[in-house]
MARBALUM-764504 format. One record per residue (C-alpha): z, x, y; residue in one letter; chain. Coordinates in steps of 0.5 Angstrom, whole numbers, always signed. Each point is the difference from the previous one (the first is absolute). Example, Ala and Ser with C-alpha at 12.3 -4.5 7.8 and 13.67 -1.06 7.14 Angstrom:
2
R     Z     X     Y aa ch
R   +16   +25    -9  A  A
R    -2    +2    +7  S  A
end
This chain:
454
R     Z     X     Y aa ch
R   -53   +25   -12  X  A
R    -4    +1    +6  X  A
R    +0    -4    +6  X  A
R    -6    -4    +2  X  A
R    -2    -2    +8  X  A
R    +0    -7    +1  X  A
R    -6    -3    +0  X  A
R    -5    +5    -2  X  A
R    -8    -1    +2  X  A
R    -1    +1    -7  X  A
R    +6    +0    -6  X  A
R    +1    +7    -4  X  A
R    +1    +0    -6  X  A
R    +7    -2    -3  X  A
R    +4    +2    -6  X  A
R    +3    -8    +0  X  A
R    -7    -3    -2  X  A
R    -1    -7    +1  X  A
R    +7    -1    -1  X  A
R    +1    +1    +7  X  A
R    -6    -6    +2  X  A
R    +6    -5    +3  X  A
R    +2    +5    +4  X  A
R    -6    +3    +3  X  A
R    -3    -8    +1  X  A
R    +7    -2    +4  X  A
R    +0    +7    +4  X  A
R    -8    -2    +2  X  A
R    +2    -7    +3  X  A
R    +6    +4    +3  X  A
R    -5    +5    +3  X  A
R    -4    -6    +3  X  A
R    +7    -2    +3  X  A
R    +2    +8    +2  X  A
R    -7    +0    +4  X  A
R    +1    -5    +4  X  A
R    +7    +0    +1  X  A
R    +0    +9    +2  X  A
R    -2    -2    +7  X  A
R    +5    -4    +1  X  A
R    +5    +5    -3  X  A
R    -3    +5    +5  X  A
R    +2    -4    +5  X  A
R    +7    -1    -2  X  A
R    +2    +8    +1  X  A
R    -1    +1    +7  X  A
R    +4    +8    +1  X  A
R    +0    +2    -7  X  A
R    +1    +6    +2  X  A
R    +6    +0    +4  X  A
R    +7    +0    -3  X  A
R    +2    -6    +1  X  A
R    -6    -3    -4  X  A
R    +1    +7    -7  X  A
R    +7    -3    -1  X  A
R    -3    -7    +0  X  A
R    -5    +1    -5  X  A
R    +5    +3    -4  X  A
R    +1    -6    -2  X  A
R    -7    -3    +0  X  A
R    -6    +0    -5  X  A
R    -6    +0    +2  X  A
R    -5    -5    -3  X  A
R    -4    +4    -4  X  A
R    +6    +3    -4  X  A
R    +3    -7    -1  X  A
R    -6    -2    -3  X  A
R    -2    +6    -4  X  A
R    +7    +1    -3  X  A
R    +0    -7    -2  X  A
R    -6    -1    -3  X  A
R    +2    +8    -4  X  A
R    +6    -4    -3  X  A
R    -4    -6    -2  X  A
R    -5    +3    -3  X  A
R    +4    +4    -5  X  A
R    +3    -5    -3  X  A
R    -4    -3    -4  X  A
R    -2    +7    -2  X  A
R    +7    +3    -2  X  A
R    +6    -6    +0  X  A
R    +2    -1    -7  X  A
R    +5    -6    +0  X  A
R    -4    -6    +1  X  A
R    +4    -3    -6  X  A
R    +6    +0    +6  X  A
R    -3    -4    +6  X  A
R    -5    -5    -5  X  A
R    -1    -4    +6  X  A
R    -1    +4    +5  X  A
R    -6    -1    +4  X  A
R    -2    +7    +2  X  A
R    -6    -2    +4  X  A
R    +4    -7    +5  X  A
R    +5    +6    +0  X  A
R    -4    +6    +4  X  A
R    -3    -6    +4  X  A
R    +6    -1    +3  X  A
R    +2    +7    +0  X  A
R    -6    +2    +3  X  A
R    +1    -6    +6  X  A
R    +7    +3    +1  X  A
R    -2    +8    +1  X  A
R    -5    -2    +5  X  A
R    +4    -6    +5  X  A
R    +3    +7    +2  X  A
R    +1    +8    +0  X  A
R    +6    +0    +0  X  A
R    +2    +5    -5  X  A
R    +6    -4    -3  X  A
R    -3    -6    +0  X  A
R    -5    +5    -3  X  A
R    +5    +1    -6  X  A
R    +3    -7    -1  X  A
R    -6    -2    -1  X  A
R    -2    +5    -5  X  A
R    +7    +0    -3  X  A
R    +0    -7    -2  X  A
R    -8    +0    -3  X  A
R    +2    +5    -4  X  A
R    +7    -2    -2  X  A
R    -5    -7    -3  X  A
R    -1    +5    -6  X  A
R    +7    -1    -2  X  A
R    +1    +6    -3  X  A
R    +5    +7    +1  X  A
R    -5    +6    +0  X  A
R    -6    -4    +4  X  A
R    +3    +1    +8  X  A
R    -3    +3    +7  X  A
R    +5    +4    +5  X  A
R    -1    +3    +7  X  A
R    +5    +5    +1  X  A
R    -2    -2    +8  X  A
R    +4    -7    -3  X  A
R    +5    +3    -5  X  A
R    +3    +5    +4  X  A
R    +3    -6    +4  X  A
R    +5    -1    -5  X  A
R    +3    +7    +1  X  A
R    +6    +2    +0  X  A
R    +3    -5    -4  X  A
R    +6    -1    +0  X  A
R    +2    -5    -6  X  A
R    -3    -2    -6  X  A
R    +1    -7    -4  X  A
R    -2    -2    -7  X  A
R    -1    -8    -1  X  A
R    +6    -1    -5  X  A
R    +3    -6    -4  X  A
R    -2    -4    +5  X  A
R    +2    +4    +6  X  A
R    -3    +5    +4  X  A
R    +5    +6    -1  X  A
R    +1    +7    +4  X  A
R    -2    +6    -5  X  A
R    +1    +5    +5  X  A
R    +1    +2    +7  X  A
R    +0    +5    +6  X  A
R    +3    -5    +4  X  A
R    +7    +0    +1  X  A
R    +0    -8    +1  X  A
R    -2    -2    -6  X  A
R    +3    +2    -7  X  A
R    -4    +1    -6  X  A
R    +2    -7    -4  X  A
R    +0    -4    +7  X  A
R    -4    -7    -2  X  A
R    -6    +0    +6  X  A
R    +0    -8    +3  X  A
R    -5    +0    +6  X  A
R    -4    +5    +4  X  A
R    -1    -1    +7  X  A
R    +4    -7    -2  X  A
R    -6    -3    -5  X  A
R    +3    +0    -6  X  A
R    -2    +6    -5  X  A
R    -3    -5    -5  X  A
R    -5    -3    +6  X  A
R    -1    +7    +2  X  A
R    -2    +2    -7  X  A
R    -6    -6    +0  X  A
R    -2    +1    +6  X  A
R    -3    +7    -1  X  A
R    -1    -1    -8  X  A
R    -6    -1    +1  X  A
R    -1    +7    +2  X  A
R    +3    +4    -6  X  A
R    -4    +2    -6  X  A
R    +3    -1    -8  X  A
R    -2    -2    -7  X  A
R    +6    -5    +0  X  A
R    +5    -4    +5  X  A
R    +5    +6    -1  X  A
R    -4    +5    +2  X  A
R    -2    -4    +7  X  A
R    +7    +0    +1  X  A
R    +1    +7    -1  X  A
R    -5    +1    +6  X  A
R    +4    -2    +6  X  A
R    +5    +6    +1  X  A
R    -4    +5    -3  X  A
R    -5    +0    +5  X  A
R    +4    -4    +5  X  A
R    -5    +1    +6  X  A
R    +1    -7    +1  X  A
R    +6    +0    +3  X  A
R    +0    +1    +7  X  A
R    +3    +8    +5  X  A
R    +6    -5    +1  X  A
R    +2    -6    -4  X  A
R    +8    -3    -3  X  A
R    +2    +0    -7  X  A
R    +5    -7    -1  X  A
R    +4    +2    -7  X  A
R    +2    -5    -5  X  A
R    +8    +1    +4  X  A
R    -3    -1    +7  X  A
R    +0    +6    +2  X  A
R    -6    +2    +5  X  A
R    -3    +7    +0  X  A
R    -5    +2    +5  X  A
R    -5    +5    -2  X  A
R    -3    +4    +4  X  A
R    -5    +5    -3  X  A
R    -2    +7    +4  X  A
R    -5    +5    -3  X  A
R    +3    +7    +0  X  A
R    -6    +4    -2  X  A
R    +5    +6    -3  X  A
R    +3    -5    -5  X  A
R    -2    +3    -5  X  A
R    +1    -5    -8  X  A
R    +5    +3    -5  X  A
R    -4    +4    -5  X  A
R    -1    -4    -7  X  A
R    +2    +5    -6  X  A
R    +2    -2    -7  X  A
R    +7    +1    -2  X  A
R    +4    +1    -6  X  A
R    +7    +1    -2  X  A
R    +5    -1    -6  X  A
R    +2    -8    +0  X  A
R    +6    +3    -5  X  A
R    -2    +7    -3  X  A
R    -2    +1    -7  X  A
R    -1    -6    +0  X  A
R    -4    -5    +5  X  A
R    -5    +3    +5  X  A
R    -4    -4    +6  X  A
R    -6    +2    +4  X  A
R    -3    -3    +6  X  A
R    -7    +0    +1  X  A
R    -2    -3    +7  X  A
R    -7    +0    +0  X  A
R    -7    +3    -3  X  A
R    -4    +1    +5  X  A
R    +1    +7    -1  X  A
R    +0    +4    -6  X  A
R    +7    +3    +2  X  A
R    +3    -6    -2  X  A
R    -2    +0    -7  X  A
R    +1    +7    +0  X  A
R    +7    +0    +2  X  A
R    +2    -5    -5  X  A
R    -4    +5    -6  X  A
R    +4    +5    +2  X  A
R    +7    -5    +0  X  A
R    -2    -2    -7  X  A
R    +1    +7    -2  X  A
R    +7    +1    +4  X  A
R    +2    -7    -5  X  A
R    -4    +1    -7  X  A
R    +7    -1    -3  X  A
R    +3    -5    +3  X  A
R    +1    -5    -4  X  A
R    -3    -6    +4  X  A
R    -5    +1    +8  X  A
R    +0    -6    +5  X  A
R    -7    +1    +4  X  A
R    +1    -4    +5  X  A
R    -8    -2    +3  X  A
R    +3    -5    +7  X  A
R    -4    +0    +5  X  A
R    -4    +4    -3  X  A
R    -7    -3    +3  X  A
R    -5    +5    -5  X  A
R    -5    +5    +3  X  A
R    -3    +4    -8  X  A
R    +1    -3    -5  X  A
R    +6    +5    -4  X  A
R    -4    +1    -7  X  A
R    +4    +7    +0  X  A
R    +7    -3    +1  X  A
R    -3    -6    -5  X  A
R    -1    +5    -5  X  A
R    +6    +4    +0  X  A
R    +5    -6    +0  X  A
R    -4    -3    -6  X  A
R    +2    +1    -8  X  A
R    -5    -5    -2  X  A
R    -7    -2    +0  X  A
R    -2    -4    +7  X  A
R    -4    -5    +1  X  A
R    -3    -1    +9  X  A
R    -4    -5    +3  X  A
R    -5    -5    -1  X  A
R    -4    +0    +6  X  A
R    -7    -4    +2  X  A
R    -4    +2    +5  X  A
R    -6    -3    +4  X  A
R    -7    +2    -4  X  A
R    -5    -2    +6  X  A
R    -8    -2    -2  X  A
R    -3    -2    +6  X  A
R    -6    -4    -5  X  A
R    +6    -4    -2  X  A
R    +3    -2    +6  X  A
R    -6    -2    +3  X  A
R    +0    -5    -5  X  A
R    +6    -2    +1  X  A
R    -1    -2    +7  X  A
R    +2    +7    +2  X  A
R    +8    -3    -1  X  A
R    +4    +6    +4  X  A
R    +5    -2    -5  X  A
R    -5    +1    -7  X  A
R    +1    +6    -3  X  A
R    +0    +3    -8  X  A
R    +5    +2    -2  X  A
R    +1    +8    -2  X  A
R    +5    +0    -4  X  A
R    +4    +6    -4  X  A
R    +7    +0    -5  X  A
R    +2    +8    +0  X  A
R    +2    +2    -7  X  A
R    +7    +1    -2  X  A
R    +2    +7    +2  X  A
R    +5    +4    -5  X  A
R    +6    +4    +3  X  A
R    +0    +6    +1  X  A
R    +3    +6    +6  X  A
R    +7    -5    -1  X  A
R    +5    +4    +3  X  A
R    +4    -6    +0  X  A
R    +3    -4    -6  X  A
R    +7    -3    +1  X  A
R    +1    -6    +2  X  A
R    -4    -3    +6  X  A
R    +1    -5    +5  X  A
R    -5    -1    +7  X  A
R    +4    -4    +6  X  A
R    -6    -5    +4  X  A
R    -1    -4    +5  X  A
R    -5    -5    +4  X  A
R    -2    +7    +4  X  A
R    -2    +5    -6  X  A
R    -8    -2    +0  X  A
R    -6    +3    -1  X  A
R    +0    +7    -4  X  A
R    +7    -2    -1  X  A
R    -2    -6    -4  X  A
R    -4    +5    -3  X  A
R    +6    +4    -2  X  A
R    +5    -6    -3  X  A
R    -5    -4    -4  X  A
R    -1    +5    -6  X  A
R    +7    +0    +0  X  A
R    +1    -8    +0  X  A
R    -6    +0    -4  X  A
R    +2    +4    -6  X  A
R    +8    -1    +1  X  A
R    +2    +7    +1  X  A
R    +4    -1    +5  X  A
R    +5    -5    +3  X  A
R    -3    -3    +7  X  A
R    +5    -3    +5  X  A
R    +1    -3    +6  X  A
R    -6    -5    +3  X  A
R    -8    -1    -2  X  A
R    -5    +5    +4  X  A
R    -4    -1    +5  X  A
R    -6    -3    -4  X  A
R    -7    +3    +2  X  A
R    -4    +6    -1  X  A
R    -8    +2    +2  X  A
R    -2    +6    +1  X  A
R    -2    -2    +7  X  A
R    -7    +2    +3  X  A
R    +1    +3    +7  X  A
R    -3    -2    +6  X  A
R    +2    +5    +6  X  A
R    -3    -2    +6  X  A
R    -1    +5    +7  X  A
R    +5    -4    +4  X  A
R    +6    +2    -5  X  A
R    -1    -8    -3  X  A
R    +0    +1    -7  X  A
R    -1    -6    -7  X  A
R    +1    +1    -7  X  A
R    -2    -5    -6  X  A
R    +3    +1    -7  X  A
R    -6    +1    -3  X  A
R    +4    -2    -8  X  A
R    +4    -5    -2  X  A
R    +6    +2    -5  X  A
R    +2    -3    -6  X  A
R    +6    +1    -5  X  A
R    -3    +3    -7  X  A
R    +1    -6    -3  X  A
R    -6    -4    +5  X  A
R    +6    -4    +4  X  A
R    +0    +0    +8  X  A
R    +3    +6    +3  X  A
R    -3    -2    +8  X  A
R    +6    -3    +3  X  A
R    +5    -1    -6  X  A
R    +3    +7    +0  X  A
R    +3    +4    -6  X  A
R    +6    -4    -1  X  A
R    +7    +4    -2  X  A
R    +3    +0    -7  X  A
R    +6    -2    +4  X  A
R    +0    -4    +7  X  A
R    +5    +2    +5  X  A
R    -2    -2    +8  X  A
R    +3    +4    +5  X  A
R    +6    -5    +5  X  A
R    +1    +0    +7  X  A
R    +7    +1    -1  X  A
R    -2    +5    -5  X  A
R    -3    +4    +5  X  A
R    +4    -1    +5  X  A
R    +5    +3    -4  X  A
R    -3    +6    -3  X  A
R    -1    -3    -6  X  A
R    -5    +4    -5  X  A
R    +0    -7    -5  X  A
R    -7    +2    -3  X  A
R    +2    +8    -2  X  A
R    +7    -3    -1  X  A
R    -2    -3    -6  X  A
R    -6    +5    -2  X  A
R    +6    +4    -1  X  A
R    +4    -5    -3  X  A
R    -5    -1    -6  X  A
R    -1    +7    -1  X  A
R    +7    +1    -1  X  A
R    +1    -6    -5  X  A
R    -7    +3    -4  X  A
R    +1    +7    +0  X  A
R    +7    -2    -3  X  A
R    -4    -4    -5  X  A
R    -4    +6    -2  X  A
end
C-alpha cells in the first residue's frame, strides 16, 4: 500500500474508503496541533547538522512521523482486525485518545514505542503486533532464554556460562521476575495470558546492556550483553534419524518460514516409509507457510481445516451503527473436507507440541488432532493464527493485523485456547536441567507399546 503524505491540501482517493473516516478525522485535529507545534519543533534542533546532533536524532521522531505513523495504525483497524470477539470491551476510541496524547508529550523514538507497543497490545491478540527494528534490535545478543513454567520462570537455553538450562529465574535487577513480568505486560501482544507471558524472554529488549539475574539457589549472574557483528546464528535445518532401526523414525522440523524446511521433512518421510511408527516433533516451531504438502503426505484419510470468519466491512451499515470501530459483518468460510491422496507415509504417527508451535504450525497439527490420525503429545499450542495484513513504514517500523480468526471444524474457539495434546507431558526444571527429553521419551514409549500391539 502506498503511503500517503501527512495533511494533503486535498486527500487522494483511498483504497480503504470510508473505513478510514476515524483515522483521518483524528489525524485532522493532529494536524491542527502539528501546525502549531512544528515552529517550536524547529526551534528545538539547533545544529542538526553537526555530528553530536545525527546521533541524537537517531533516536528522536519527528512530530510529523509520530502522528502520521500513529493515525496509519489506527485507521487500519477498524478495516482489517478480525478479533473483536476477544477484547469486547475494549474501547478503541478512549485508547487511541491516550495513546495519541502520549506520542505527542515527547519524540523520543522509545517513548514512541512504548506508547504504540501498549496501544496495540489493548487488542489482545497473537498475530495483531507493531516492531521497529531501531527497538528490537536492543535485545540482541541474547544470551538465555526462559518459558513460564509450572509456576516458575525456568531457563531453557543459554549461551552463558553462569546460568544452566533448568536453573529457576527469581529476580532481575533485584525485582523479583513476577513484578518484573507485570510491569512491562502491558507491552506484549497475545490472544491469552500464556502467550503475553511467552513474550518476555523472547523479544527480551526490556532488559537492560547490564542487568543481575538472582537464581532460585541464591546464586547472582551478571549478565553483560555485547554485540559482536560477526556472530553469526546457528543455521535451523530439519533433522532426521532412526530412534531404532527398522522400526521408529524422528524428524525434527524447526520452522516454516522457508520451504526448505517442509521440503527436508518430504524427503526424510521417504528415507522412513517402512518404519513402523514417525515422531514429527514440531517444538518451537513458530510457523511461517502453512505445510499443505507435508499435511498431505502423512495423511492416510480425508481431513477436515479450519472454520475461519473475517471482517465483510460496508461502509452504509457502519454508519448506522454509529460507525462503531468494533461493528463489522462477519465473512465466514468452512473449508470442505479433503480426501488423501500424495500419502507417503502410513504408519503409525505421533507429532510432539508445545506452547511455542503456532501459527502455520497449528495449521499443520490441527487435521491431525481433528481426525485422530496421529497421537499429539506434549503441551497445548500456542492459540492463534491471522494471516495478518502488513503495514511497512520508511523508518524500519513495521504493524501487522490478523485479519481472520480461526475455529476448530466443529465451531469451537481455537484463539487463545490452543490444540490441546492427546497426551499431556509439561517439561521440568529438573528435567531440563538434566538433559531429560520427557516429552520424546514418552513419544517414543507409546510407539513401542502400539506398534507391539499391531
Amino acid at each position: 500500500m502506498k503511503e500517503q503524505t501527512l495533511c494533503p491540501e486535498k486527500a487522494p482517493p483511498s483504497p480503504l474508503s470510508s473505513d478510514t473516516l476515524p483515522g483521518l478525522a483524528i489525524l485532522a485535529v493532529l494536524c491542527a496541533v502539528l501546525a502549531a507545534a512544528l515552529p517550536l519543533a524547529a526551534q528545538e534542533k539547533p545544529g542538526a547538522d553537526t555530528p553530536a546532533a545525527q546521533s541524537r536524532d537517531e533516536t528522536r521522531l519527528a512530530l510529523e512521523e509520530r502522528v502520521y505513523v500513529a493515525s496509519k495504525i489506527y485507521s487500519l483497524i477498524p478495516v482489517f482486525f478480525a478479533h473483536w470477539k476477544g477484547v469486547p470491551d475494549l474501547d478503541l476510541e478512549a485508547a487511541y485518545k491516550q495513546y495519541s496524547a502520549q506520542v505527542l508529550a515527547t519524540d523520543g523514538r522509545r517513548e514512541f514505542d512504548l506508547a504504540t507497543l501498549e496501544f496495540v497490545a489493548k487488542l489482545h491478540n497473537g498475530h495483531t503486533q507493531f516492531w521497529d527494528p531501531w527497538f528490537t534490535d536492543q535485545a540482541r545478543p541474547r544470551l538465555f532464554g526462559a518459558r513460564y513454567l509450572d509456576g516458575r520462570w525456568v531457563a531453557t537455553w543459554s549461551d552463558h556460562p553462569g546460568i544452566k538450562t533448568g536453573d529457576v529465574i527469581a529476580a532481575i535487577d533485584r525485582q523479583p521476575i513476577e513484578q518484573f513480568y507485570e510491569e512491562h505486560g502491558k507491552y506484549f501482544p497475545g490472544s491469552s495470558e500464556s502467550q503475553v507471558r511467552s513474550r518476555l524472554f523472547d523479544w527480551g529488549f526490556f532488559f537492560p546492556r547490564k542487568f543481575t539475574v538472582t537464581l532460585q539457589d541464591g546464586r547472582e549472574v551478571q549478565i553483560e550483553r555485547k554485540r559482536d557483528p560477526s556472530a553469526n546464528l546457528p543455521e535451523k535445518t530439519t533433522e532426521g534419524r532412526w530412534l531404532d532401526e527398522p522400526a521408529l523414525a524422528y524428524i525434527k522440523i524447526p520452522s516454516f518460514d522457508e520451504p526448505k524446511f517442509e521440503n527436508a521433512a518430504i524427503e526424510f518421510l521417504r528415507k522412513f516409509q517402512k518404519a513402523k511408527a514417525l515422531i514429527v516433533d514440531v517444538r518451537g516451531n513458530g510457523g511461517g507457510g502453512t505445510p499443505s504438502d507435508l499435511t498431505r503426505s502423512l495423511m492416510d484419510r480425508s481431513h477436515r481445516y479450519w472454520m475461519e470468519t473475517s471482517p465483510a466491512n460496508i461502509s452504509l451499515i457502519r454508519v448506522e451503527m454509529g460507525n462503531d470501530p468494533g461493528y463489522h459483518l462477519d465473512y465466514r468460510f468452512q473449508y470442505p473436507a479433503e480426501p488423501a491422496r500424495d500419502t507417503i507415509y502410513t504408519g503409525k504417527l505421533f507429532i510432539l507440541t508445545d506452547s511455542n508451535c503456532a501459527s502455520a504450525c497449528e495449521d499443520f497439527v490441527m487435521p491431525f488432532k481433528d481426525n485422530k490420525r496421529a497421537i499429539i503429545v506434549g503441551e497445548t499450542t500456542w492459540g492463534s493464527s491471522g494471516l495478518p495484513f502488513v503495514q511497512h513504514f520508511k523508518n524500519g517500523m513495521g504493524f501487522e493485523i490478523g485479519t481472520k480468526r480461526e475455529y476448530f471444524p466443529d465451531g469451537s474457539e481455537f484463539e487463545g485456547v490452543g490444540i490441546k495434546p492427546d497426551v499431556e507431558i509439561t517439561p521440568r526444571a529438573e528435567d531440563l536441567h538434566s538433559g531429560k527429553d520427557a516429552v520424546l521419551e514418552k513419544a517414543a514409549e507409546l510407539a513401542k507399546t502400539t506398534t507391539a500391539v499391531r
